[in-house]
C-alpha positions as CSV (number, residue, x, y, z in Angstrom):
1,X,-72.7,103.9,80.1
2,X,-71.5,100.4,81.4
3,X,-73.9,98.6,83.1
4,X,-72.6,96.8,86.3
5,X,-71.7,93.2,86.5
6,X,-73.7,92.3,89.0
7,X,-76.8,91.6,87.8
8,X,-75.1,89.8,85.4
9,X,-73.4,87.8,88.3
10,X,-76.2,87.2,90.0
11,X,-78.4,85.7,87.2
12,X,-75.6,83.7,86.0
13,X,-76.2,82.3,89.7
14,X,-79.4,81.7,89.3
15,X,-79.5,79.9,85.9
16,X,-76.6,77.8,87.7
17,X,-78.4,76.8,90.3
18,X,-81.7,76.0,88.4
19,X,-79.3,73.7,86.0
20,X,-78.3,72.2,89.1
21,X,-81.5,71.7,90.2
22,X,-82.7,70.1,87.0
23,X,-79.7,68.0,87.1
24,X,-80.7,66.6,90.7
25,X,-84.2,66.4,89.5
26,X,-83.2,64.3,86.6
27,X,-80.9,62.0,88.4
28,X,-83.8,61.0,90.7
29,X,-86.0,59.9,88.2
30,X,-83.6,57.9,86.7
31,X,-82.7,56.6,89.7
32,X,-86.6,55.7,90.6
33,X,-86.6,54.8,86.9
34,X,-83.8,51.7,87.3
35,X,-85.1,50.6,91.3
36,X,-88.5,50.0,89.5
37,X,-87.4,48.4,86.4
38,X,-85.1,46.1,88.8
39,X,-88.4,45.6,91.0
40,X,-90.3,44.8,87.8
41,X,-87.4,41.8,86.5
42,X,-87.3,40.2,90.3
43,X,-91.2,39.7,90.6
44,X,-90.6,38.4,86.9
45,X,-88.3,35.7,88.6
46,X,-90.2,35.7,91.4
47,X,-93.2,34.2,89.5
48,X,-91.0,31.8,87.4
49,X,-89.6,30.3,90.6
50,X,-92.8,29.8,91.9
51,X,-94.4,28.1,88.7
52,X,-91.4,26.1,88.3
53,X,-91.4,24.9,92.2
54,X,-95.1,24.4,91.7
55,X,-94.7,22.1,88.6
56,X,-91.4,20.3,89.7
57,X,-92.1,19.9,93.3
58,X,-88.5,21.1,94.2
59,X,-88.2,22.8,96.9
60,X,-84.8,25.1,95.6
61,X,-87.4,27.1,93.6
62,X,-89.7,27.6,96.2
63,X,-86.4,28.8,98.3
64,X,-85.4,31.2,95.8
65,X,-89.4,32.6,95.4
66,X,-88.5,33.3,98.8
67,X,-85.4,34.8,98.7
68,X,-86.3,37.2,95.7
69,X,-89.9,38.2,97.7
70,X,-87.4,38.8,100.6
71,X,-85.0,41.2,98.3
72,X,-88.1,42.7,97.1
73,X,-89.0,43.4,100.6
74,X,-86.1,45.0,101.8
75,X,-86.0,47.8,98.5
76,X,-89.5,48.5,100.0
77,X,-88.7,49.0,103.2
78,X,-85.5,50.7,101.9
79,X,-87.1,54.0,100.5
């Protein structure tokens, strides 16, 4: 006897749609992955500026410790 093709079908389906699932799964972490490595090099930059402005007096660096607490801000708000 032949056995019918669709329970075949149907878990071919469903290993489909878990390897789709994992692949989503994945992405996301590596997506959470990068926006808190890129969060972790702009405080980085953030605190150079700020050491910089506080040692030179110049007021660019306190600008740009601004601007990248700003930027940090908005990927906050952004998730």
């Amino acid at each position: 006897m032949l056995s019918s093709p669709e329970p075949d079908r149907s878990s071919e389906e469903s290993a489909e749609e878990k390897r789709q699932k994992d692949r989503e799964l994945a992405e996301a972490e590596i997506k959470l992955a990068r926006r808190k490595r890129m969060k972790d090099h702009l405080r980085i930059l953030q605190i150079v500026f700020t050491l910089v402005a506080a040692v030179t007096g110049n007021p660019v660096y306190r600008w740009a410790a601004r601007g990248i607490q700003w930027v940090m801000e908005l990927l906050r708000d952004s998730k």
